[in-house]
ZAKE-719910 format. One record per residue (C-alpha): residue in three letters; x, y, z; residue number from 1. Coordinates in Angstrom, 1 decimal. Layout:
<recs>
REC   resn        u        v        w   resi
REC    ala        X        Y        Z    NUM
...
</recs>
This chain:
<recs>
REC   resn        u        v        w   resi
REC    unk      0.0      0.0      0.0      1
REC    unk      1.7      3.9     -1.0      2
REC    unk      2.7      5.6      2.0      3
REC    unk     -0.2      8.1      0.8      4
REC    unk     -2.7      6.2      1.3      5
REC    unk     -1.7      4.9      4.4      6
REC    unk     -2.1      8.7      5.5      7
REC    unk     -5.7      9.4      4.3      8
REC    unk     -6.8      6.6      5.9      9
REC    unk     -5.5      7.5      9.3     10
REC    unk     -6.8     11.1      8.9     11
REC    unk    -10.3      9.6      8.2     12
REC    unk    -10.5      7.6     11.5     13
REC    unk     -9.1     10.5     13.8     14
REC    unk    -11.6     12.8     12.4     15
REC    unk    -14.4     10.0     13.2     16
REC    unk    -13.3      9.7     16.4     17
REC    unk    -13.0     12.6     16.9     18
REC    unk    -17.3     13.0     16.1     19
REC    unk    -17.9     10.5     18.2     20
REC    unk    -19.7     11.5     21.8     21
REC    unk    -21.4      9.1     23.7     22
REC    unk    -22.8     11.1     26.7     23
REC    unk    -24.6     13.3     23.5     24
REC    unk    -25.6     10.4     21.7     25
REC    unk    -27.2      8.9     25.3     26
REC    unk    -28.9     12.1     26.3     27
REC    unk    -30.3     12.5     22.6     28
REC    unk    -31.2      9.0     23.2     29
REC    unk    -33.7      9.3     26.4     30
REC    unk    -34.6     12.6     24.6     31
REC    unk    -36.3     10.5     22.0     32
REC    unk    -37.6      8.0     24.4     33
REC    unk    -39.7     10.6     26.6     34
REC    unk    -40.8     12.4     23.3     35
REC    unk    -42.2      9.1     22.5     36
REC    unk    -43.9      9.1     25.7     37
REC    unk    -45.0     12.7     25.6     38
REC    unk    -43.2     12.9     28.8     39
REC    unk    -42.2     16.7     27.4     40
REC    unk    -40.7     17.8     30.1     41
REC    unk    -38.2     15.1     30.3     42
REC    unk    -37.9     15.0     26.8     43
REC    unk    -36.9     19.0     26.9     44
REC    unk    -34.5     18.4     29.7     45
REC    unk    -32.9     15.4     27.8     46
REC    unk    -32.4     17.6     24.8     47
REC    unk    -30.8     20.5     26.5     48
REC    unk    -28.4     17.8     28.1     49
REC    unk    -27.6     16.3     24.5     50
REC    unk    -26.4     20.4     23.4     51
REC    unk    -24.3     20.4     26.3     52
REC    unk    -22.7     17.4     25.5     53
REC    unk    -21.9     18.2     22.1     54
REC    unk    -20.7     21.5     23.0     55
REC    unk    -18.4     19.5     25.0     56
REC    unk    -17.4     16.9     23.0     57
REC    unk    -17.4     19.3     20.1     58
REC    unk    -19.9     17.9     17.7     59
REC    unk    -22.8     18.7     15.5     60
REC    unk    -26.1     19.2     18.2     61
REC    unk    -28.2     19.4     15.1     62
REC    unk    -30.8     16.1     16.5     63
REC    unk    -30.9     17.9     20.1     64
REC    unk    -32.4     21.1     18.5     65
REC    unk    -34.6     19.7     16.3     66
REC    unk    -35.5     17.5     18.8     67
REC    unk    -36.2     20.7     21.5     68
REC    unk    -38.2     22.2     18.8     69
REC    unk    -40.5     19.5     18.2     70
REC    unk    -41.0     19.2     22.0     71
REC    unk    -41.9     23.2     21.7     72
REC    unk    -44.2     22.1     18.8     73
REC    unk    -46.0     19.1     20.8     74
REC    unk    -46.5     21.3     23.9     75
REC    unk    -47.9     24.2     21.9     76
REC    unk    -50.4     21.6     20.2     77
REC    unk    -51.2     20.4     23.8     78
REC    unk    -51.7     23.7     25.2     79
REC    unk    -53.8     24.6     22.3     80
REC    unk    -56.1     21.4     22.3     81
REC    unk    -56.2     21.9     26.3     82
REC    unk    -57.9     25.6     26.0     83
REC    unk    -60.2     24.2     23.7     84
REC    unk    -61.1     21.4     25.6     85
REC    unk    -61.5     24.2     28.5     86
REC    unk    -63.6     26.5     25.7     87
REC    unk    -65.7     23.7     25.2     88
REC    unk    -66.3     22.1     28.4     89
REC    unk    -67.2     25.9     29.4     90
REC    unk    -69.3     26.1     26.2     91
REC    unk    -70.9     22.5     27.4     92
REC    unk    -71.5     23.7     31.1     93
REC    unk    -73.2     26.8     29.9     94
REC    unk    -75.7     24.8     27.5     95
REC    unk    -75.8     22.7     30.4     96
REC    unk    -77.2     25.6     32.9     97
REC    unk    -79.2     27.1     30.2     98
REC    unk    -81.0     24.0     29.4     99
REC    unk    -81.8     23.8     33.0    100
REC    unk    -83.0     27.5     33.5    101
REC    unk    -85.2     26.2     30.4    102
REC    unk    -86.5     23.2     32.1    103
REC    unk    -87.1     25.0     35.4    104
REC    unk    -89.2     27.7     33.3    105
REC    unk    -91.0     24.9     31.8    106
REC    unk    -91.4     23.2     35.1    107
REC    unk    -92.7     26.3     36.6    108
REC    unk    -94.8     27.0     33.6    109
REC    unk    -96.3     23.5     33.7    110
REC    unk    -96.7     24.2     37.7    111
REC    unk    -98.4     27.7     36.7    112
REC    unk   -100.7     25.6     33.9    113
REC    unk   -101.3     23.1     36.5    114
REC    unk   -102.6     25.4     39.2    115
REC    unk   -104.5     27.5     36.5    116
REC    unk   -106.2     23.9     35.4    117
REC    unk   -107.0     23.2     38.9    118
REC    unk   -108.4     26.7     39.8    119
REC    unk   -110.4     26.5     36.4    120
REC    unk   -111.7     23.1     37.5    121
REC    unk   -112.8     24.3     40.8    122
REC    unk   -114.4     27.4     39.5    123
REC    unk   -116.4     25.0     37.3    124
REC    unk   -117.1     23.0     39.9    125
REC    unk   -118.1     25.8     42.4    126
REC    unk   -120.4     27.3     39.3    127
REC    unk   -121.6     23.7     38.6    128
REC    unk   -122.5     24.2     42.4    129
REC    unk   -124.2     27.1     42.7    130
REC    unk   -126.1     26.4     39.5    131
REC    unk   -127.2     23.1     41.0    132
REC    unk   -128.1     24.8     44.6    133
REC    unk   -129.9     27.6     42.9    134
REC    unk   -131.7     25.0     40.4    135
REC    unk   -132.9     23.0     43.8    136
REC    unk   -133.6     26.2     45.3    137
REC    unk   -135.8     27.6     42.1    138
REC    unk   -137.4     23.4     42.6    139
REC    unk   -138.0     23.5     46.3    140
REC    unk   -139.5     27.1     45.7    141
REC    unk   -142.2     25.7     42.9    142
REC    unk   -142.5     22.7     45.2    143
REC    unk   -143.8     25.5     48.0    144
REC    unk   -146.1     27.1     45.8    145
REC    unk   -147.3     23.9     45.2    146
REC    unk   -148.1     23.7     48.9    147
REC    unk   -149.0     27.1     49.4    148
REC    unk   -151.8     26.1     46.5    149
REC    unk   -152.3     22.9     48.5    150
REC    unk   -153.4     24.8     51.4    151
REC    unk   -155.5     27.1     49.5    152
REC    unk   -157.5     24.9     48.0    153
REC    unk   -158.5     23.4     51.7    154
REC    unk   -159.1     26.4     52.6    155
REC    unk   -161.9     26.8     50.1    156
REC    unk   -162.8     23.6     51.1    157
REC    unk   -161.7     21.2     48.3    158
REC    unk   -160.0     18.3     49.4    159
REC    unk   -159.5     16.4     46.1    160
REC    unk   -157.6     19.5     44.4    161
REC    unk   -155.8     20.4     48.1    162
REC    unk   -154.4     16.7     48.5    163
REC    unk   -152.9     16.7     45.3    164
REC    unk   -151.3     19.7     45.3    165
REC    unk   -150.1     18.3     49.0    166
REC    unk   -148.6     15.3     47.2    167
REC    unk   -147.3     17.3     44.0    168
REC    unk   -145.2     19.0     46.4    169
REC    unk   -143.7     15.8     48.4    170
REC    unk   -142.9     14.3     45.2    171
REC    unk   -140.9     17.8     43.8    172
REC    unk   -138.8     18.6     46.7    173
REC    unk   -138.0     14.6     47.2    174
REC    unk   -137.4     14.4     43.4    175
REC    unk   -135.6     17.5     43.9    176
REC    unk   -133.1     15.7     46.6    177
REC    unk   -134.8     18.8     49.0    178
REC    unk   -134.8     18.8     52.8    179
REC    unk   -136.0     16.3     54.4    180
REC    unk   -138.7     18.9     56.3    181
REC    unk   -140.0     21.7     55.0    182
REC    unk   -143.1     23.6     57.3    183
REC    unk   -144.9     24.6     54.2    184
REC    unk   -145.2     21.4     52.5    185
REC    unk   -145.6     19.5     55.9    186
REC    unk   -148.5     21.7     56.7    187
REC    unk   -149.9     20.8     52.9    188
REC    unk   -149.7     17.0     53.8    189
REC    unk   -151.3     17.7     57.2    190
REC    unk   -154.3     19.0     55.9    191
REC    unk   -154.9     16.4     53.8    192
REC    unk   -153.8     13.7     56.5    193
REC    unk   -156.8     15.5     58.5    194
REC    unk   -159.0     15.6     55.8    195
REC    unk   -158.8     12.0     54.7    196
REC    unk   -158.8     10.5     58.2    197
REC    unk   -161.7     11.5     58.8    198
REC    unk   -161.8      9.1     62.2    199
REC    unk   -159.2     11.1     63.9    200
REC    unk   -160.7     13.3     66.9    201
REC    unk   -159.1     15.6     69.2    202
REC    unk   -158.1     13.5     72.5    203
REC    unk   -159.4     15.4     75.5    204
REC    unk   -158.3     14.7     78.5    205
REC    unk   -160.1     16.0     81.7    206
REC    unk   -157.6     18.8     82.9    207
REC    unk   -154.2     20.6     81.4    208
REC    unk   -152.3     17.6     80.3    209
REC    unk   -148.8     17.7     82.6    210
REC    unk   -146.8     14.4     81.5    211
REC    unk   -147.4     11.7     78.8    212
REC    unk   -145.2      8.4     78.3    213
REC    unk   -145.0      5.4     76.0    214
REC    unk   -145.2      1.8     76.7    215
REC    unk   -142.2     -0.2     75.3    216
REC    unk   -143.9     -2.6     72.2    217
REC    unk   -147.4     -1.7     72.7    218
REC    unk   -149.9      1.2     71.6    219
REC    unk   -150.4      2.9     74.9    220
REC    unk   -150.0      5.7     76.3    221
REC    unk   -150.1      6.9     79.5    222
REC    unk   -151.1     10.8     80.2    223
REC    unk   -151.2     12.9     83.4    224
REC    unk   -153.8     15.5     84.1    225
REC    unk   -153.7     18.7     86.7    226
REC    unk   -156.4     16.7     88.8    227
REC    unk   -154.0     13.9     89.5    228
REC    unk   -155.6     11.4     87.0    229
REC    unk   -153.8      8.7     85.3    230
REC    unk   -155.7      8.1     81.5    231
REC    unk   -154.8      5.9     80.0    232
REC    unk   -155.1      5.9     76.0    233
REC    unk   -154.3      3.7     72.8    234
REC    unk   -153.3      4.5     69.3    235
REC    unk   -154.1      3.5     66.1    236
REC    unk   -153.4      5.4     63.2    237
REC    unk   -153.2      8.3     64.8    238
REC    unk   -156.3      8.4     66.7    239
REC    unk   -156.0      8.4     70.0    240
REC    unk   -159.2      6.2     72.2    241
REC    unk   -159.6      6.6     76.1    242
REC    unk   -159.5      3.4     77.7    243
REC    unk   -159.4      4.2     81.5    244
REC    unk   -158.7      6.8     84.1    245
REC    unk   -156.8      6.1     87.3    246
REC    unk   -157.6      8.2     90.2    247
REC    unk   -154.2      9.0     92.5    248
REC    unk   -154.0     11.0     95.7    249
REC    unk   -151.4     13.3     94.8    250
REC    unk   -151.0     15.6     91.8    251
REC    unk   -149.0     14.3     89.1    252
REC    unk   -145.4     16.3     88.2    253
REC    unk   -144.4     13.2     85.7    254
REC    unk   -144.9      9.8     84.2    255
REC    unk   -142.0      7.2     83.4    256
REC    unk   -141.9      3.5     82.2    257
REC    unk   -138.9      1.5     83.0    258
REC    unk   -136.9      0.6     80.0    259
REC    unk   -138.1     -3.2     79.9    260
REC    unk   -142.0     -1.6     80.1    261
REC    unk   -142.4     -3.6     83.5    262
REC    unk   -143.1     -0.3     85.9    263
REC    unk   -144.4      2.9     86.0    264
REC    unk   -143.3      5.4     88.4    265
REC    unk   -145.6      8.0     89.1    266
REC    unk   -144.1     11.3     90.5    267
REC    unk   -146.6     14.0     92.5    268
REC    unk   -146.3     16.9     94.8    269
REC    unk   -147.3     14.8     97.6    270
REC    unk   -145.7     11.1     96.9    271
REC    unk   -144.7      9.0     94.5    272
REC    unk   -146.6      5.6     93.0    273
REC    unk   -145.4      2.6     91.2    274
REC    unk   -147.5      0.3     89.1    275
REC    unk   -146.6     -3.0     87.4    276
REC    unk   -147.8     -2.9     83.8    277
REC    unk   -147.9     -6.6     82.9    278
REC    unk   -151.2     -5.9     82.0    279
REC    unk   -150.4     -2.1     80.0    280
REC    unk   -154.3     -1.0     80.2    281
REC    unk   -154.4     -1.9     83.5    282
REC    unk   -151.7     -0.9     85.6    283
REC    unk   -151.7     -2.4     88.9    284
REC    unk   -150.3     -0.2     92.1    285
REC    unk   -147.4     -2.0     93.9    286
REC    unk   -145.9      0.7     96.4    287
REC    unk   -146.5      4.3     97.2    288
REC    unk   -144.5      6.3     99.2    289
REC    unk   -145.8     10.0    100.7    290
REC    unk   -143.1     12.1    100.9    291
REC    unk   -143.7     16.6     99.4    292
REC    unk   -141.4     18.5     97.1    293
REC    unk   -141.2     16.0     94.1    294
REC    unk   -140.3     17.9     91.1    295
REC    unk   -139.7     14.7     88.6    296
REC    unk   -138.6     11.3     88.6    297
REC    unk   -137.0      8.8     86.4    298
REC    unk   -135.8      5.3     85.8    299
REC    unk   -131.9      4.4     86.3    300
REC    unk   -132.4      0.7     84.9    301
REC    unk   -135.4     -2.1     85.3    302
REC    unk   -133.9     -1.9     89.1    303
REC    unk   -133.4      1.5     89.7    304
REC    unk   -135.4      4.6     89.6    305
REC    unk   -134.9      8.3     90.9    306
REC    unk   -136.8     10.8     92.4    307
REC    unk   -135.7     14.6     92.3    308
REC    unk   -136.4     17.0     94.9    309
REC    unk   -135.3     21.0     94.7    310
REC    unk   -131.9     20.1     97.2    311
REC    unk   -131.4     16.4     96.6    312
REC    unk   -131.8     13.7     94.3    313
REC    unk   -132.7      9.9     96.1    314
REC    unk   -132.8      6.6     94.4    315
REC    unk   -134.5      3.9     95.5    316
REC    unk   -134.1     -0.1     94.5    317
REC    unk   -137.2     -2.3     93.7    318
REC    unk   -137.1     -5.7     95.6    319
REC    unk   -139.9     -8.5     94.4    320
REC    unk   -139.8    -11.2     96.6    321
REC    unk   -142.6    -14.0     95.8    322
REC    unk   -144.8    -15.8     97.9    323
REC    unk   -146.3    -19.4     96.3    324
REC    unk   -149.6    -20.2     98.0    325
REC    unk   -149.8    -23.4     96.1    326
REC    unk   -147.7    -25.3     93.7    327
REC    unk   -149.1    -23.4     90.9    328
REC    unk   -150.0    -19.5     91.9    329
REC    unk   -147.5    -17.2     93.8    330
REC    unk   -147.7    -13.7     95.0    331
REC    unk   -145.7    -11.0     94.7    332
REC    unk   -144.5     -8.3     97.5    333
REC    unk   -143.3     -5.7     96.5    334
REC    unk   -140.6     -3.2     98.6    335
REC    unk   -138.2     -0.2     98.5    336
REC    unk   -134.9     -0.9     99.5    337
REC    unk   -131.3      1.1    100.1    338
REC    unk   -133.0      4.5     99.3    339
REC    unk   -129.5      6.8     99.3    340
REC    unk   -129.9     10.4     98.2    341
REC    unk   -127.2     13.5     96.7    342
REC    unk   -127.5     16.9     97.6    343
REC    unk   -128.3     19.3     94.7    344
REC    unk   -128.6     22.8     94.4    345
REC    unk   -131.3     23.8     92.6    346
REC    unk   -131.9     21.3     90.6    347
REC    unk   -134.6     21.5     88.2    348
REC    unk   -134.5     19.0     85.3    349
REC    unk   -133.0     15.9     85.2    350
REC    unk   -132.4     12.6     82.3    351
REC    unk   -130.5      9.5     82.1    352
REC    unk   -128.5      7.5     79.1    353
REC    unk   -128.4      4.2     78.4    354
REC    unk   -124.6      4.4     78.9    355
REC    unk   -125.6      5.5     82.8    356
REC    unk   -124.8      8.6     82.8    357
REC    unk   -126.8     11.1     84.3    358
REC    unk   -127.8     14.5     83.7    359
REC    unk   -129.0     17.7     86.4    360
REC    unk   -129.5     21.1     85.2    361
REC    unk   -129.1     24.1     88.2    362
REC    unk   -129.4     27.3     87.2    363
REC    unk   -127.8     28.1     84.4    364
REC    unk   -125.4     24.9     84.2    365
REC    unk   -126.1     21.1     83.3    366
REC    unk   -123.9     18.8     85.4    367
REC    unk   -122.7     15.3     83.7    368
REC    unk   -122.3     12.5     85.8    369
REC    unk   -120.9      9.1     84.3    370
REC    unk   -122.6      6.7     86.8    371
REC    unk   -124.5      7.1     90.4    372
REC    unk   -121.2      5.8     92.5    373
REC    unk   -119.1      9.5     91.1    374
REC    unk   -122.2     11.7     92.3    375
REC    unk   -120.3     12.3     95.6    376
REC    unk   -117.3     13.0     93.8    377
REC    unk   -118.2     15.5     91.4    378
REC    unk   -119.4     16.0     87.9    379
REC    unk   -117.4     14.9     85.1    380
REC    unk   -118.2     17.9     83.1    381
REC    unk   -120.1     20.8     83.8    382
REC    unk   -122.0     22.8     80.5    383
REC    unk   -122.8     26.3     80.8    384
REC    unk   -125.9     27.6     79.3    385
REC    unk   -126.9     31.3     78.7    386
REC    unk   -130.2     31.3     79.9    387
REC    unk   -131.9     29.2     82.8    388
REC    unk   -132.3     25.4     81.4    389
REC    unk   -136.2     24.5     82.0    390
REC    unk   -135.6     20.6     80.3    391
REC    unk   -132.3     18.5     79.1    392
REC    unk   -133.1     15.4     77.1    393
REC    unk   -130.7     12.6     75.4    394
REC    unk   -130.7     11.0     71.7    395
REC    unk   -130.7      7.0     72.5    396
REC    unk   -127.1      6.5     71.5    397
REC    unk   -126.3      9.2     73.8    398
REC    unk   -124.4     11.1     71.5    399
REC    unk   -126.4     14.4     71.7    400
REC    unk   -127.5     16.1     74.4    401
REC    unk   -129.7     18.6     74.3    402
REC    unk   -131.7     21.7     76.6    403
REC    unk   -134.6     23.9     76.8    404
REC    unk   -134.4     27.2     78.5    405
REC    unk   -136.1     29.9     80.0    406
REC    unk   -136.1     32.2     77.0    407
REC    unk   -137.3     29.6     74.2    408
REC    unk   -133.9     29.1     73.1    409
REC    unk   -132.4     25.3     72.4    410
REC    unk   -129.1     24.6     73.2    411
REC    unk   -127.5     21.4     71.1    412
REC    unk   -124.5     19.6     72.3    413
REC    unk   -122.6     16.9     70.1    414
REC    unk   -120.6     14.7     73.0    415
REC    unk   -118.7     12.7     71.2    416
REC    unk   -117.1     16.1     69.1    417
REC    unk   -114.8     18.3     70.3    418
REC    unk   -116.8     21.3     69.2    419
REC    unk   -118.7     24.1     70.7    420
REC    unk   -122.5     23.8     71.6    421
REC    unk   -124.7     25.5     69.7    422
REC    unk   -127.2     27.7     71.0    423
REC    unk   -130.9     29.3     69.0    424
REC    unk   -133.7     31.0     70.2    425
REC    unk   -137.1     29.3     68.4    426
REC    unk   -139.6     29.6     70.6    427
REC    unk   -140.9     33.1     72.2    428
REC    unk   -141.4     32.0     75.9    429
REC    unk   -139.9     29.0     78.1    430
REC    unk   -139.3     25.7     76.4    431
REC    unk   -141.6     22.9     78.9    432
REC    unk   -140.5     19.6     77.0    433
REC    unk   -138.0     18.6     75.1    434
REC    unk   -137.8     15.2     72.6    435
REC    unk   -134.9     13.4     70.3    436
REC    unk   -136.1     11.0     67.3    437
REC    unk   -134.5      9.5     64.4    438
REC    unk   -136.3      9.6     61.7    439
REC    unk   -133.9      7.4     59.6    440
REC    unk   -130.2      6.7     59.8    441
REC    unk   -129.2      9.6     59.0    442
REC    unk   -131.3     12.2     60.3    443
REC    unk   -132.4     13.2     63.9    444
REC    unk   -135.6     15.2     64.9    445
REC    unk   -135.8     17.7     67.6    446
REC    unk   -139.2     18.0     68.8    447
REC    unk   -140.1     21.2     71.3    448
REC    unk   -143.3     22.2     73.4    449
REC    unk   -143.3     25.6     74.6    450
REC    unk   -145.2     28.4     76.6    451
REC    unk   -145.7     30.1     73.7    452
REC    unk   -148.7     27.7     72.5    453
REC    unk   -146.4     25.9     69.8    454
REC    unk   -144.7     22.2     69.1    455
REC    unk   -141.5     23.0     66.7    456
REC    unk   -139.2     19.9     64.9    457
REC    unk   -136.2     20.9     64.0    458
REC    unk   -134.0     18.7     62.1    459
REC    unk   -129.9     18.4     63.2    460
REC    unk   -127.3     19.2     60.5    461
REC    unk   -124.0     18.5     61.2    462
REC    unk   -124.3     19.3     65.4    463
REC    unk   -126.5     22.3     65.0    464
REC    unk   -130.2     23.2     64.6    465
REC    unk   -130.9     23.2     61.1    466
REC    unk   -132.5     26.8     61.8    467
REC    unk   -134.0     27.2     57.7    468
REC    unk   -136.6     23.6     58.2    469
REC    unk   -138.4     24.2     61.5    470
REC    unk   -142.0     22.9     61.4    471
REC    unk   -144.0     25.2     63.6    472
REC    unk   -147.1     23.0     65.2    473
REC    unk   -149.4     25.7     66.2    474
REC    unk   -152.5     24.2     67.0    475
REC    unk   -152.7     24.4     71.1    476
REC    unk   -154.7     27.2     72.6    477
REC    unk   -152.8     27.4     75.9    478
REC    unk   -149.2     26.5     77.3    479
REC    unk   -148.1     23.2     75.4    480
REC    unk   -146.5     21.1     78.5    481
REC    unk   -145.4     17.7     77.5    482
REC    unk   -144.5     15.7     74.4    483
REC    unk   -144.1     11.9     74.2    484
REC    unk   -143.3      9.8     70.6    485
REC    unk   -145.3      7.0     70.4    486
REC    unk   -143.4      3.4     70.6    487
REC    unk   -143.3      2.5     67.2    488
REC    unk   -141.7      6.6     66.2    489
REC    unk   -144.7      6.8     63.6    490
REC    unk   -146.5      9.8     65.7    491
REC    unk   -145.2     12.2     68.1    492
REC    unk   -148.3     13.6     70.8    493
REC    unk   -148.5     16.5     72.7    494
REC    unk   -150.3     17.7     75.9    495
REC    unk   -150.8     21.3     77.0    496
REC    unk   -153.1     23.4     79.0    497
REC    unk   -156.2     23.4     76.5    498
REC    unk   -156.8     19.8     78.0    499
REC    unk   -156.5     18.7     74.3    500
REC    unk   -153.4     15.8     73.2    501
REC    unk   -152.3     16.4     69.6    502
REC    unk   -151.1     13.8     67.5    503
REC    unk   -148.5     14.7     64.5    504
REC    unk   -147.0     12.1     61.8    505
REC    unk   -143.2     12.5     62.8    506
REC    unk   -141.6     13.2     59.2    507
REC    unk   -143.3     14.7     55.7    508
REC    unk   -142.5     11.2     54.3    509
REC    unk   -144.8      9.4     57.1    510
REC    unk   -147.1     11.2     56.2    511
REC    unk   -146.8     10.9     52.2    512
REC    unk   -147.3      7.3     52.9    513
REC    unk   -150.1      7.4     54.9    514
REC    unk   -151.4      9.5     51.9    515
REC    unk   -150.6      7.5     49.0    516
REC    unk   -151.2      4.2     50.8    517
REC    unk   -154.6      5.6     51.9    518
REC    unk   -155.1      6.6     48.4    519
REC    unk   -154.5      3.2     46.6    520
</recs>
C-alpha cells in the first residue's frame, strides 16, 4: 500500500473519532424515548443535556435542537387542544345551565298551567255548584207554591184539588233531593192527612195535660192531668181512644216506664206511685211512698229509679220477693230498699243514658255525671248555658244532648265532638219539654213544646239546629207542656193546658205514605 494512502486513511478515522460523543448520543437517546412518551418535560431536559454534551465533546447538536423544537411544537399543540377542551367544556357547562334554566321555566310554567287547570276546575265545579243549589232552590221554591196552592185549595174547602197539590209538592222537593222537612209542604200533607182520616178526633183529657209516656212494644199511652188522674189511651193510626182513668191522691209532676215496660213510676207533689204494667191498660199499684217536694222522677235501669227534689236527688231499689200459696200460683210483694240520696242545688231537670250517665241542670249549668257511685265526687263535666235550662233530654245512642231554656232558646251539644254547643232561640217564651227521634239513619228530629202555645221539629245538621226547616205546630190554645213519641216513632203527641193531646206524623214522608197508601 503507498505511503499516501496509508495517510488518508489514518486522517479519516481521527476525524471520526474525533465525532464520536457518547454522553450526546445517550442524552439525545432518552430525549427521544420521553418524546415518544409525551413525557415533554423530560424530553426537553434530555435535549438540553444532549447540546451540552456536544458542546463539549465538540460535535454537531443538530438532533438535540430539532429535537427541543418539536418538543416546543407538541406542547404548543397540547396547550392549544387543552384551552379548547377548556372553551368547550365551558361552552358545554353553559348549555348545560341554560338548558336547566329552560326546564325550570317549563317546570314552573307546567306548575303555573297546572294550578290555572285546577283553579279553572274548581271554579267550574263551584259554578256547577251554585247552579245546581240555585236549580234545587228555584225546585223547592215551585215545590212550595205547590203547597202554598195545597193549602189554599182546603181552605176553600176542596180536598180532592188540596191533596194533590199536597202530594205534588212531596214528590218535587223529594225528586228534587230537598230537605227532608219543610213547614210549608208538611202543613200541605197535614191537611190532607186531616182531611182523609176523617176518624181522627181531638183527644181530651179532663184537665191541662202535665206528662205523657209510651209503653215499650205496645200502643199505649199513659197521660197525666192537673187533677192527679192517670188516663190511660191507645193509638191506632193516629187516633187516640180513652181506655181508662186512674184516680191517684197526689197531683201528678211526671210519668216514666222503666226501660223493659215492667213499671211505672208516678211522680206527685205529695208522693210518688209505682204500678206493674204486665197488663199495659191496667196498671196495677205495687208501692206508694208520701213524701212533698217531688219535682220529677225517672228510671236508672229495670232496678233503679230516681226521684228529684229542689236540694237532693234519692234513688230507690225495687225488691220482688214471691210468695207461692200453692204449687201453681204465687204472690208478689213488692218493697223499697237502700234508698240513698245526693244533695243538689237547685236542681230542676234531670235525664239518664243508656250508657248510665246522668244529667242535672241548676241554674244556668247542666252537670254530667258518668254513673251514680261518682255523684259524691263530682261531675265529670259541667255545660254552661246562657239562659236558665227548663228541660235537658238525650238522643238514645247518647251522643247528643240537648236543653230547653227559660227564653225559648235550644241549646245542642254533640258529645262525642270536640266542638262548641250550639245555641238558638225558636220559641218566644220557656221551652216545657224537650224530645230526640231518628227519623232514619241519617237524620235526627228535635221535637219542642213551649209556653208560647207551639210544638216545633227541627232537624240536626252536622251538630246544630238546622235553623231554615223548623216545622212550627201551632194548634194548642194554651201552654203546650209535655211531648211523648209514640213506641213505634210513627207519631209524636203533645199535651198542654187546652186539655186537648195532639197527634203529629213524625216526618213529611210518614205522612206521604199514609197518603198514598190511603189513596191506593
Amino acid at each position: 500500500m503507498s505511503l499516501i494512502r496509508i495517510i488518508i486513511l489514518l486522517l479519516i478515522a481521527v476525524n471520526v473519532q474525533a465525532q464520536s460523543c457518547p454522553k450526546y448520543d445517550a442524552a439525545l437517546k432518552k430525549g427521544d424515548e420521553a418524546a415518544r412518551t409525551q413525557n415533554y418535560h423530560a424530553a426537553l431536559k434530555a435535549y438540553q443535556d444532549a447540546q451540552i454534551a456536544a458542546r463539549d465533546c465538540d460535535v454537531p447538536s443538530n438532533k438535540a435542537a430539532a429535537g427541543i423544537e418539536n418538543v416546543f411544537k407538541e406542547i404548543e399543540t397540547q396547550r392549544d387542544q387543552a384551552i379548547k377542551a377548556k372553551n368547550e367544556a365551558v361552552k358545554a357547562k353553559n348549555e348545560a345551565l341554560r338548558s336547566k334554566e329552560e326546564a325550570d321555566s317549563a317546570k314552573s310554567q307546567s306548575a303555573e298551567a297546572e294550578a290555572y287547570a285546577k283553579a279553572a276546575e274548581l271554579s267550574k265545579l263551584r259554578a256547577f255548584s251554585q247552579k245546581s243549589e240555585a236549580e234545587r232552590s228555584r225546585m223547592l221554591a215551585e215545590a212550595k207554591t205547590e203547597a202554598h196552592k195545597s193549602i189554599m185549595f182546603f181552605n176553600a174547602r176542596d180536598t180532592k184539588q188540596g191533596t194533590d197539590y199536597a202530594l205534588k209538592a212531596y214528590e218535587h222537593n223529594m225528586n228534587n233531593a230537598g230537605p227532608v222537612q219543610d213547614n210549608d209542604i208538611y202543613t200541605a200533607l197535614l191537611l190532607s192527612w186531616e182531611q182523609t182520616n176523617k176518624d181522627k178526633q181531638p183527644s181530651i183529657s179532663a184537665e191541662s195535660v202535665i206528662s205523657m209516656t209510651g209503653v215499650r212494644d205496645s200502643n199505649i199511652i199513659y197521660s197525666a192531668n192537673n187533677k192527679g188522674e192517670l188516663e190511660i189511651w191507645q193509638y191506632e193510626k193516629g187516633t187516640m181512644k180513652k181506655m181508662s182513668v186512674i184516680a191517684t191522691p197526689t197531683l201528678i209532676r211526671s210519668l216514666s216506664v222503666s226501660p223493659s215496660g215492667n213499671y211505672l213510676l208516678v211522680a206527685g207533689n205529695t208522693g210518688f206511685l209505682l204500678y206493674s204494667i204486665s197488663s199495659p191498660t191496667s196498671p196495677e199499684r205495687i208501692l206508694s211512698r208520701p213524701t212533698t217536694g217531688i219535682k220529677h222522677g225517672v228510671f236508672i235501669n229495670d232496678n233503679y229509679f230516681v226521684v228529684q227534689y229542689p236540694d237532693r236527688i234519692t234513688r230507690y231499689k225495687i225488691n220482688q220477693e214471691q210468695t207461692k200459696k200453692d204449687l201453681i200460683n204465687a204472690t208478689s210483694t213488692y218493697t223499697l230498699k237502700d234508698p240513698d240520696s245526693i244533695r243538689t242545688d237547685n236542681c230542676n231537670a234531670i235525664t239518664m243514658g243508656k250508657n248510665g250517665h246522668i244529667y242535672l241542670s241548676a241554674g244556668h249549668n247542666i252537670l254530667e255525671y258518668t254513673d251514680w257511685d261518682m255523684m259524691a265526687k263530682g261531675p265529670a263535666n259541667t255545660y254552661e248555658l246562657p239562659k236558665t235550662v227548663t228541660c235537658i233530654a238525650l238522643d238514645g245512642p247518647c251522643k247528643y244532648l240537648a236543653a230547653g231554656t227559660y227564653n225559648g232558646g235550644i241549646w245542642l251539644k254533640a258529645l262525642n265532638r270536640d266542638k262548641e254547643a250550639s245555641y238558638n232561640i225558636l220559641h218566644r217564651s220557656r221551652i216545657n219539654d224537650i224530645k230526640f227521634y231518628a227519623i232514619d239513619a241519617e237524620h235526627i228530629q228535635l221535637a219542642t213544646a213551649s209556653g208560647d202555645n207551639t210544638v216545633k221539629l227541627s232537624m240536626l245538621d252536622e251538630d246544630k239546629i238546622n235553623t231554615e226547616d223548623v216545622i212550627t205546630l201551632d194548634y194548642h190554645r194554651g201552654w203546650v207542656n209535655t211531648l211523648t213519641y209514640t213506641p213505634d216513632g210513627k207519631y209524636l203527641l203533645s199535651g198542654g193546658q187546652d186539655k186537648v193531646i195532639n197527634t203529629w206524623p213524625t216526618s213529611m214522608k210518614s205522612l206521604y205514605d199514609h197518603l198514598t197508601t190511603k189513596k191506593e
